[in-house]
N, C-alpha and C positions, 0 to 999 in steps of 0.2 A: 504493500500500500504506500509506503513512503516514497519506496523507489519509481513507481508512479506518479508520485507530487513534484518529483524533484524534477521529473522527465520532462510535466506539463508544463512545470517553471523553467525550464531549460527550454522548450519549444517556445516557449511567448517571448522569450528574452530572444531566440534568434529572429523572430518576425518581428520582435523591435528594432532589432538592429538593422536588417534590411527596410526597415520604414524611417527611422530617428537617424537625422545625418551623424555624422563620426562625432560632432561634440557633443550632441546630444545623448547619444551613447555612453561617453566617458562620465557628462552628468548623471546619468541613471545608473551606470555600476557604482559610481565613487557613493551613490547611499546607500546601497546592497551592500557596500562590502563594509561602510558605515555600519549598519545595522548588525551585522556578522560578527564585526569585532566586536563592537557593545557588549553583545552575547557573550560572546569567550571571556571577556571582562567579567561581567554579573557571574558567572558558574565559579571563576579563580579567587574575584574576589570575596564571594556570600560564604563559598568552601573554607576558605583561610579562617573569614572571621566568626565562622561557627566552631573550629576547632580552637582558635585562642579561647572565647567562649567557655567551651567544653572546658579547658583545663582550667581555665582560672575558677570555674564553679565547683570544679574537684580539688584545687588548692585549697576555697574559702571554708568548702564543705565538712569534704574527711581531713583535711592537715597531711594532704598526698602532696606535698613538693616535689617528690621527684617525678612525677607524671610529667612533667616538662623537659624529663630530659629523656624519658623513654619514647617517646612518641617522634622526637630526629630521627632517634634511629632505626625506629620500625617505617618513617618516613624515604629515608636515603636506601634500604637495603629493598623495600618496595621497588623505589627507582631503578636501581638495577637488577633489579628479577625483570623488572618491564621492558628496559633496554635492551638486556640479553635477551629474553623470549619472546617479545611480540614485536618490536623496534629492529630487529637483525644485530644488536650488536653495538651500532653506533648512534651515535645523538649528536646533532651540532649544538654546542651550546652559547649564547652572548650574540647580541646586535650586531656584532662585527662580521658574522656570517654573512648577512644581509650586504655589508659593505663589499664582501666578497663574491658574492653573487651576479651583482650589479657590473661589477666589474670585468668580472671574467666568466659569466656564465649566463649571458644576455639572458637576466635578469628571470631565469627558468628558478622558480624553487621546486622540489620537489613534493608530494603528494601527503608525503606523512605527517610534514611538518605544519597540517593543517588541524591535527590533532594529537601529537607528538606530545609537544609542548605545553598543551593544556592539560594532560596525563600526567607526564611526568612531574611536573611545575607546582602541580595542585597536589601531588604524593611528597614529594621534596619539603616545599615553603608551608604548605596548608599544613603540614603535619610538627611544624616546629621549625624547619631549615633553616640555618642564619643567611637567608638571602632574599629577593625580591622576585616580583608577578611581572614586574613591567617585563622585561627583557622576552620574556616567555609569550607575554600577550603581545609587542611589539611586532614578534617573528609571526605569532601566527597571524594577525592581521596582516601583514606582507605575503604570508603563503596564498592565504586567502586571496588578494588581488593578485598574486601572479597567476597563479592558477584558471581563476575566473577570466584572466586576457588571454591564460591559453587555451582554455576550452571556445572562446570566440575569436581563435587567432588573429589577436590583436597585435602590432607591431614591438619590435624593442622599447622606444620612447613611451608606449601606450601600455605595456606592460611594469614599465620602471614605474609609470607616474600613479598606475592601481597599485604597487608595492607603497608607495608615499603615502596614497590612502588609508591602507590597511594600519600606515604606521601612526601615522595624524590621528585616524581614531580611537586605537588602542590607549595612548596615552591622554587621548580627550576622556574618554569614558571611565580611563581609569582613577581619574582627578577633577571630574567635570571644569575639566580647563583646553576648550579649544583652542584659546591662542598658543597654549603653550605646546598644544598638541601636531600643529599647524609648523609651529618653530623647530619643533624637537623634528619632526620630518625633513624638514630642509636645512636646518644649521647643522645637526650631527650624522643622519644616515646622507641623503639627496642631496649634495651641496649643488651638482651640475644640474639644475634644474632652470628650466625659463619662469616669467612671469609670468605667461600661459595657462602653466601647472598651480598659480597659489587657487584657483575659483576651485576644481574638482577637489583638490586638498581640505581647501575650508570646508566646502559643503562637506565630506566624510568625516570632518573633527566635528562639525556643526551636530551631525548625527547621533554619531557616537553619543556626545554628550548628552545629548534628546533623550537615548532608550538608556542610559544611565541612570541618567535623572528620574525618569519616570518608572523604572521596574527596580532600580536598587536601594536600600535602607540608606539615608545617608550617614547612618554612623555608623558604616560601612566605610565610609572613604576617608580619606585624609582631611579637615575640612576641619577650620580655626574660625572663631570669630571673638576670640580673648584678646585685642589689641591695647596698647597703650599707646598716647600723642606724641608723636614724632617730635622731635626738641633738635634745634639744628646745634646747638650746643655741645651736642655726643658725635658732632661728624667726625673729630678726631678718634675715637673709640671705633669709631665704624670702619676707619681704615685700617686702624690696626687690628681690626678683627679681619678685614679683608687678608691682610699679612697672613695672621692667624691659621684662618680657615685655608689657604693656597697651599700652608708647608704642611696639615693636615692629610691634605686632597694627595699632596706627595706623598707621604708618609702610608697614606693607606694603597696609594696604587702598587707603588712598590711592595710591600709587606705583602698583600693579597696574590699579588703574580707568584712572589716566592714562595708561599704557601697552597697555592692552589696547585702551582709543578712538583713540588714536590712531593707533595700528597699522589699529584696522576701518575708519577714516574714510580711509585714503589712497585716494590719489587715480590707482588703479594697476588693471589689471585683475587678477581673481581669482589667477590661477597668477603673473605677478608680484611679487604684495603676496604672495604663499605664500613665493613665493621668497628675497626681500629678508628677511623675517621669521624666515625656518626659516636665512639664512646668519649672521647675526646672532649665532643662539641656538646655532646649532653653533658659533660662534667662540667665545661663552663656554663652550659645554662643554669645549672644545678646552682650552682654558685653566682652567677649575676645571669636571670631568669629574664632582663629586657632584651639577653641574645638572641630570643625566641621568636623566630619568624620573622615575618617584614619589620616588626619590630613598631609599626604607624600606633598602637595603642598607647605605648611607651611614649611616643612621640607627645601624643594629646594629653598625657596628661604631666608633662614636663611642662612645656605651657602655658598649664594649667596654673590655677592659685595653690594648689596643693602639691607641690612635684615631691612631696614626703612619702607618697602614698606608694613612688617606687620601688621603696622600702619594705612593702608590706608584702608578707609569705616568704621571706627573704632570710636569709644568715642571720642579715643585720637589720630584719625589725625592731628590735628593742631600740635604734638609732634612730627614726625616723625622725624625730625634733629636731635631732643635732646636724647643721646645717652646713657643719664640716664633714661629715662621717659623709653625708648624700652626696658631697659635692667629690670626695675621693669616688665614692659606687661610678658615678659618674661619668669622672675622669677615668675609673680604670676600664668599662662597659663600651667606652669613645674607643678606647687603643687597642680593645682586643676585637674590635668590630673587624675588622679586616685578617684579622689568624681565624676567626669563626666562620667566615662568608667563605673565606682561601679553602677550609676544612671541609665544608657542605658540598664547594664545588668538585673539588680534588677529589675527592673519597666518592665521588660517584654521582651525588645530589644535583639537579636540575633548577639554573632560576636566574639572577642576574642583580649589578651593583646601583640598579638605579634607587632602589631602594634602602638598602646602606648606605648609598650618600645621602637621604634625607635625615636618614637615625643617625648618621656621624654628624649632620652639620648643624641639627637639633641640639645635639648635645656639647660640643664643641662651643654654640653660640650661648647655650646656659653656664657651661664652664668659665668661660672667657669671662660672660659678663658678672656673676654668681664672686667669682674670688675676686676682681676689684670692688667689687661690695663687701665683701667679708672680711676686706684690710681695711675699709674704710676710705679709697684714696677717694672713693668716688659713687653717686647714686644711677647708674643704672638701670635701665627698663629692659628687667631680665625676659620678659613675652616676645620682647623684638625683637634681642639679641638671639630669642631660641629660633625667631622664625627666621631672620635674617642671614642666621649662618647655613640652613639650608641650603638657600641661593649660593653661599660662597664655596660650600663642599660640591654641589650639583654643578657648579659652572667650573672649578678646577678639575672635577675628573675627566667629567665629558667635555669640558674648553667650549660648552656650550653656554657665554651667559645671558644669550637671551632669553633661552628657553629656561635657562633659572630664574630670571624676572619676575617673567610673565607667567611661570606657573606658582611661585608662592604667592604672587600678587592675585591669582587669582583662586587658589586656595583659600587663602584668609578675607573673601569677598572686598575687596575693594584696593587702590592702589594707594593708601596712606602713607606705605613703606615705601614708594616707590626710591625714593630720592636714597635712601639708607641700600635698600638692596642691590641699585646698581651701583654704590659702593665698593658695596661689600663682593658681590659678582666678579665688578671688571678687576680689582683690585686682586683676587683672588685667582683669579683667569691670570695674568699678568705673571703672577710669584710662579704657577704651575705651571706654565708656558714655558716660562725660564731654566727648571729644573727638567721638565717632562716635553720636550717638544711633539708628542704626538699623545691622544686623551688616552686612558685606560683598556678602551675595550677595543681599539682600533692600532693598539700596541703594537702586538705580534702582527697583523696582518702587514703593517705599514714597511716593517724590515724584508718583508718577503716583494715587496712594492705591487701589493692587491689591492691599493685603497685608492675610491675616486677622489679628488680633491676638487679646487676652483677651478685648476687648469682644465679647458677641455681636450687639450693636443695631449696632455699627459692622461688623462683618463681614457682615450681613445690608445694611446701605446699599450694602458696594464690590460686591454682585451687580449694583445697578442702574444704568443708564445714563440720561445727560441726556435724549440725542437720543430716548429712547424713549418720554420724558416733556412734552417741549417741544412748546409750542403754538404754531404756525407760522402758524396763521391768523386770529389776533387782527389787527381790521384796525387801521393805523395813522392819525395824523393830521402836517398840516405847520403848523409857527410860524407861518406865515401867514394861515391858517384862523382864522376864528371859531366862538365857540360854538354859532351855528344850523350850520354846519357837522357841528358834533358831533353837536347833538340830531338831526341825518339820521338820522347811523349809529347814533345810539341806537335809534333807533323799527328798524330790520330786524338788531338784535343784542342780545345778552346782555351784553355785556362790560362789566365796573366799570372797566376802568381798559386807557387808549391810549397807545400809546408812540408819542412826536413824534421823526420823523425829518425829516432834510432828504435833497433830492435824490439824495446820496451813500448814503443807506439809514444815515447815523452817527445813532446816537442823541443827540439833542438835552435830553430830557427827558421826565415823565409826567405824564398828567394823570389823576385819581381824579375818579370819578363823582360820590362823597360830596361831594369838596372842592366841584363847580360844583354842584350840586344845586339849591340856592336863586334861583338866578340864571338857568339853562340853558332852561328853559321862559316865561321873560320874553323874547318876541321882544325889545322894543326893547333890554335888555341885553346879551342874548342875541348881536344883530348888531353890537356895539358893542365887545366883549371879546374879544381875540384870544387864542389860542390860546398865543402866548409871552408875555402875559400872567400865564396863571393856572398853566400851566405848573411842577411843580417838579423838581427834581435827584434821582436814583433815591439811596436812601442805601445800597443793594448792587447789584452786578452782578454775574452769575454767568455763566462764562465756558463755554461748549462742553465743552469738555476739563478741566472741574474735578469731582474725583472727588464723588460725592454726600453726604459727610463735610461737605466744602467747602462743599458749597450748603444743606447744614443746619446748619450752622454761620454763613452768610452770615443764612438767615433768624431764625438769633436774634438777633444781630446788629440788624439791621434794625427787627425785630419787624412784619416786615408779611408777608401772606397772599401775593404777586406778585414774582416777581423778574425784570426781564428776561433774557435769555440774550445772551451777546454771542458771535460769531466771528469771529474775524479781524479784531476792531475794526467788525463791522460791527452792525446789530440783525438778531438770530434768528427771536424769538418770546418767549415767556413758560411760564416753570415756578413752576405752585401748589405749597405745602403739600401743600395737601390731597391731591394727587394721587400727591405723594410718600409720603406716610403710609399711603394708599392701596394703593400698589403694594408698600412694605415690609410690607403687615399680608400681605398676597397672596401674597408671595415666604417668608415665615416659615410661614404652612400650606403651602405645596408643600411644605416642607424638612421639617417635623414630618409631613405625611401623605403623603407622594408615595408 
């Protein structure tokens, strides 16, 4: 029966499309796939906050504290029984996929990850995980529009711009904040995007936000309305909390990457390293219990007029007054945020850091402001230092600070902060730019050079590959050899120019055809001139595995038309120019006419 509703809706939507010209079309998917995300939103997030729920009523009830640290890890070892047995094996996990995709995989995701993500994500974070929904809901609202453009074989450009969709509403719905959902689409995943693309974008945040609003609890979502009056007085505080929150945003990316590989690299079988990992993370929750999942509950009621109350069912309830004791819980809950999320992910768990950067910069912004209150130097408005440091954690990790702006700004309904949070933002953006030049989750892809950026000549090279360019069958010569030697291969070949190897296949050196020219048709020089000789030293080598950035960078560099190719230390073949420029002019009309 279902699979009949899908079909019928699948038939009207092609009789739409052959009646709705092409933009009308993109208007009408960009609110399906609105609506879609929405969805995966309400199921991730009503899951999560029935489970914090559950345990905190089994905390207040029976005096179970450690129920919070049993349920990570019946959470995380779920995960990978799912992964292993119904998943094949592998899971992509973090946004940065999506960057990769775009990049080098004309913008195809694949099928699973239209309900992968919401599986595993919802067993990982819903069950306790120290990590976050967005990343999970981001992907799958990108699966969703790539998917839907290839089931209406929709172009490159028209598939990339329903992945923007998907990603715009996931983060609308997940925050009832479309502008910010709007900005997080195009400032951190979509940067190569026209102006074109912002209407279809809005309209899917627009959405999202809509079936948000109207089908989910809102105390359910992240959502403040405890402010105090902006006093321009504190704008010195507010940049050094920008300082603050930048070496923070460092502090956590790095700790979290070295935590997260080391965890994936052991040397343990899968359920094992689950296990090791998820006991770990429950011993820290055991011990500071706001590690616990997305961690947004913690958030609201930091806050709040009461942030004592973090205290409670805790080690250190008996401490709840003392406004030192909370403010260490605190500080130490801020530091171990990023060894607890590195844990979740590594050992197996499914989720992502966008939600740790709102519980670090919550806390961070309480800590900051909390102890120059408690020396006395100064009175502080500890509610907007909590909400404000948000902006400066979310805008240092992901070097997104507009989309940090405008989503606390529109979190805490109204723009009072504004003037304080892009402060604290750009200031913060600024510190982590400087230490980090590439954000957290676009890290590792950026080394391997898979990520779009503003350039479009450089986003149109990271589609191409070496190996699809490399000429393997330029024949070679050895040191040994003379130049009548050469002149053989020259008479049954084309080639200007041979790469001298020895026996081990290591490149030795090249010889140019121009360079012997004069000489090579002179038998008696000819047989008289060896090979290591005339021979000279390549002034680039371009390596297998170097993105196409690299190797067009190498040949300016260079300033020559040939570059050998090297693997593994050994010789490959040879990549032209020309053949790169070639296949970049090639790959730029598919993308404009496909």
């Amino acid at each position: 029966m279902f699979k009949k509703q899908l079909l019928k809706a699948k038939n009207l939507l092609i009789w739409g499309q052959e009646k709705l010209t092409k933009k009308q079309f993109i208007f009408l998917s960009s609110v399906l796939i609105g609506i879609i995300s929405a969805f995966a939103v309400i199921f991730l997030k009503a899951f999560a906050h029935w489970v914090y729920s559950f345990a905190t009523y089994i905390n207040s009830t029976l005096k179970l504290s450690f129920i919070n640290s049993i349920l990570p890890v019946i959470g995380i070892l779920l995960t990978v029984f799912v992964v292993k047995r119904v998943l094949g094996g592998t899971l992509e996990k973090g946004t940065s996929q999506i960057l990769y995709i775009v990049a080098r995989k004309a913008s195809i995701i694949p099928k699973k990850q239209m309900y992968a993500q919401i599986i595993t994500s919802s067993l990982t974070v819903g069950l306790g995980g120290s990590a976050g929904l967005e990343s999970p809901i981001v992907i799958t609202g990108a699966a969703f529009g790539s998917n839907f453009a290839q089931q209406f074989k929709l172009s490159y450009q028209e598939r990339t711009l329903l992945i923007g969709c998907g990603v715009a509403a996931g983060i609308a719905a997940a925050f009832n904040a479309p502008i910010a959902g709007v900005l997080f689409a195009i400032e951190v995943l979509l940067v190569d995007v026209t102006i074109s693309a912002f209407t279809p974008i809005m309209i899917a945040a627009a959405t999202g936000t809509l079936v948000s609003t109207i089908v989910l609890n809102e105390n359910v979502l992240l959502t403040f309305r405890e402010k105090q009056t902006f006093d321009y007085h504190n704008i010195p505080f507010y940049v050094l909390m920008g300082l603050f929150t930048g070496f923070i945003a460092v502090f956590y990316a790095r700790k979290f990457l070295k935590t997260e590989h080391y965890f994936a690299h052991l040397k343990f079988g899968i359920y094992k390293k689950a296990l090791i990992g998820a006991c770990i993370l429950g011993l820290m929750i055991f011990i500071f219990p706001t590690l616990f999942g997305e961690g947004y509950e913690s958030i609201k009621t930091l806050a709040d007029k009461e942030p004592g109350k973090l205290l409670e069912n805790t080690l250190f309830g008996d401490y709840a007054d003392n406004s030192w004791v909370l403010l260490a819980f605190v500080g130490f809950s801020m530091m171990l945020k990023a060894f607890a999320s590195g844990i979740t992910l590594g050992s197996g768990g499914n989720g992502g850091n966008f939600a740790p950067s709102l519980f670090l910069g919550s806390y961070a912004g309480y800590f900051f402001s909390k102890f120059l209150n408690l020396t006395g130097l100064t009175d502080l408005p500890v509610s907007n230092f909590t909400l404000v440091g948000m902006a400066g954690i979310l805008s240092g990790l992901f070097h997104a600070p507009l989309t940090a702006i405008f989503l606390i700004a529109e979190i805490t309904g109204g723009y009072d902060l504004m003037i304080p949070l892009m402060i604290v933002a750009s200031v913060s953006f600024a510190v982590s730019k400087r230490f980090e030049k590439h954000s957290l989750d676009v890290k590792n892809l950026a080394k391997k050079g898979n990520v779009f950026t503003g350039n479009k000549d450089t986003n149109i090279l990271c589609t191409l590959e070496i190996e699809d360019l490399v000429k393997k069958d330029y024949l070679t010569i050895a040191t040994s050899q003379n130049l009548e030697n050469v002149a053989d291969l020259l008479a049954h070949s084309d080639q200007v120019i041979f790469g001298v190897v020895n026996g081990e296949n290591d490149l030795q050196g090249l010889v140019y055809f121009n360079d012997i020219r004069e000489v090579i048709f002179d038998n008696i020089k000819a047989e008289n001139i060896l090979v290591k000789d005339i021979m000279v030293q390549p002034v680039q080598t371009a390596d297998l595995f170097d993105s196409m950035q690299t190797v067009m960078n190498k040949f300016e560099k260079s300033n020559k038309a040939f570059l050998p190719v090297i693997k593994n230390g050994k010789y490959y073949g040879f990549i032209t120019k020309s053949d790169v420029l070639e296949s970049y002019r090639n790959r730029l009309k598919s993308m404009i006419f496909e």
